[in-house]
C-alpha positions in Angstrom: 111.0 39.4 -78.1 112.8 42.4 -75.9 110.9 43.3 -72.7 109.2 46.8 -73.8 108.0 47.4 -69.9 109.3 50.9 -69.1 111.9 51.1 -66.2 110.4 51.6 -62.7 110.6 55.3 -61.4 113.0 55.9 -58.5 110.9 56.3 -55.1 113.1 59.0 -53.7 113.1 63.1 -55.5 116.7 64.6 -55.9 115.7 66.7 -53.1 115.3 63.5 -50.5 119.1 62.8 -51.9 120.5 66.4 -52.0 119.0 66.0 -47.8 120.2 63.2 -47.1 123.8 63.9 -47.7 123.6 67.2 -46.4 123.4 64.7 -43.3 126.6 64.2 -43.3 127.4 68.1 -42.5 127.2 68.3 -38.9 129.7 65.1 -38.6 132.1 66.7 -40.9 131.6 69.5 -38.6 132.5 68.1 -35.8 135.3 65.8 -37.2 136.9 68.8 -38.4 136.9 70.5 -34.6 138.3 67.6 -32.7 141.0 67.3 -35.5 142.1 70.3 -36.0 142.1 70.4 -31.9 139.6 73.6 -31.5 139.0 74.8 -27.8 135.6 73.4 -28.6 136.8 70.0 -29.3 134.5 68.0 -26.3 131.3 69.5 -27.2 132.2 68.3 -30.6 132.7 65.2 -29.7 129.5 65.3 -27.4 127.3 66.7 -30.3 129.2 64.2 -32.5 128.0 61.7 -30.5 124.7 62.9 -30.1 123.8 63.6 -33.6 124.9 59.6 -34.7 122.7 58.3 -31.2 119.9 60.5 -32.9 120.2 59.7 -36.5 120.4 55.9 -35.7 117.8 56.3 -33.5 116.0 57.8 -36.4 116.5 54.8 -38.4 114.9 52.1 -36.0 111.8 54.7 -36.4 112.1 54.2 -39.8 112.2 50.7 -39.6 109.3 50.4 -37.3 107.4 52.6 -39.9 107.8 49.9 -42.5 106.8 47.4 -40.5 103.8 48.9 -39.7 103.3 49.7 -43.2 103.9 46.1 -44.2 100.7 45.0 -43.2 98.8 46.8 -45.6 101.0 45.0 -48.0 100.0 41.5 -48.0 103.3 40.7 -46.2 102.9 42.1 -42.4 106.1 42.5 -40.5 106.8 39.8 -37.4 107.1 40.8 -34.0 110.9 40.4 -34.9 110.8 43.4 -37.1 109.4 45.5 -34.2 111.8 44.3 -31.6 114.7 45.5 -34.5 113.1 48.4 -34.5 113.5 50.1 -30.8 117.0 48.7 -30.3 118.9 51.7 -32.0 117.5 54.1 -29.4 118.3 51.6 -26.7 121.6 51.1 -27.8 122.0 54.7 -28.1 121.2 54.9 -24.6 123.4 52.6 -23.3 126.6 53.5 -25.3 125.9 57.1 -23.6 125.7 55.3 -19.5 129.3 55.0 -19.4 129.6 59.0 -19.3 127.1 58.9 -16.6 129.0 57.2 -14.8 132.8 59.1 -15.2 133.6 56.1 -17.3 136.0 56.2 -20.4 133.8 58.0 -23.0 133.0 59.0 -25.7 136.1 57.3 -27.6 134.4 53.8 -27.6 131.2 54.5 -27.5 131.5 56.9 -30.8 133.5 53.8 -32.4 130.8 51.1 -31.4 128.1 53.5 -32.5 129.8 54.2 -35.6 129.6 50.5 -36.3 126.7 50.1 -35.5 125.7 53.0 -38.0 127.8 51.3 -40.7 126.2 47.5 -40.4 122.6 49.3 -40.3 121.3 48.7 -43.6 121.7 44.6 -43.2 119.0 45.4 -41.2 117.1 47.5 -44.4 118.1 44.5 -46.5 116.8 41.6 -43.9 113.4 43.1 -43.3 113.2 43.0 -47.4 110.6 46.5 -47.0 113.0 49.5 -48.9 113.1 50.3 -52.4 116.8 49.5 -54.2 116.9 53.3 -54.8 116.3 53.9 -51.2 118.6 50.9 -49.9 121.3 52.5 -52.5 121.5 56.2 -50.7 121.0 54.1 -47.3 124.3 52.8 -47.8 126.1 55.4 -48.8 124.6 57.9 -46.2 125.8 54.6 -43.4 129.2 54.0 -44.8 129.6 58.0 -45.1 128.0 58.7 -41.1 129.4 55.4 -39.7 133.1 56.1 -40.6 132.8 59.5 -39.7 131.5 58.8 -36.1 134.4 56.0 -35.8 136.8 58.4 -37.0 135.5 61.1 -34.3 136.0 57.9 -31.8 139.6 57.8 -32.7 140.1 61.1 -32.7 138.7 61.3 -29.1 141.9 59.6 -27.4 143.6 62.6 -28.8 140.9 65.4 -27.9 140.5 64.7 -24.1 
């Protein structure tokens, strides 16, 4: 007997995907200053880094908005899933003190936060709350921001 159940409809629109990797614009954008050495190159690499410090940012929102929708769910989140949650904007933060300070930066803080960026949806996956559609364009939009913002890091050394 063949399974006659029809296949579950994907959660996000092409619209949510066509977005999403629009995303990846204003890195490209800034990428493509620092490397082909524009007299903007700095505020490139600033808004570089800004954007990524946002968008992960944006993602422990995300995360914290799953949790809290968990609980309607039969499966509420643990106060684990809210501490995951608020560390991408304080990590944000604090790869951002060492320019504060006159410290070396951005360089290692865009390659740290790139990482960071690129590890993210282990996170998605470990709190077990996104849809495989959604985990799917997760990934690719990490892998695609994370290596970006590490390749602006690299391309820092050069810049300054």
């Amino acid at each position: 007997m063949t399974d006659q159940s029809s296949p579950t409809p994907p959660s996000l629109s092409n619209t949510a995907r066509v977005l999403g990797y629009a995303g990846l614009l204003p890195q490209i954008f800034c990428v493509a200053m620092v490397v082909t050495g524009h007299e903007w190159r700095f505020s490139a690499l600033a808004g570089g880094y800004a954007y990524a410090a946002a968008i992960f940012s944006f993602l422990g929102g995300v995360w914290w908005g799953q949790a809290v929708q968990s609980a309607g769910s039969g499966r509420p989140a643990t106060a684990g899933a809210y501490m995951v949650a608020v560390m991408p904007s304080l990590l944000a933060v604090a790869l951002f003190m060492p320019w504060s300070f006159g410290w070396e930066w951005p360089g290692p803080a865009l390659m740290y936060l790139g990482a960071l960026i690129l590890g993210s949806p282990l996170i998605d996956r470990a709190l077990g709350f996104a849809a495989p559609d959604f985990m799917r364009l997760r990934w690719h939009l990490s892998l695609g921001l994370g290596l970006l913002t590490i390749t602006l890091g690299v391309a820092a050394a050069e810049a300054i």
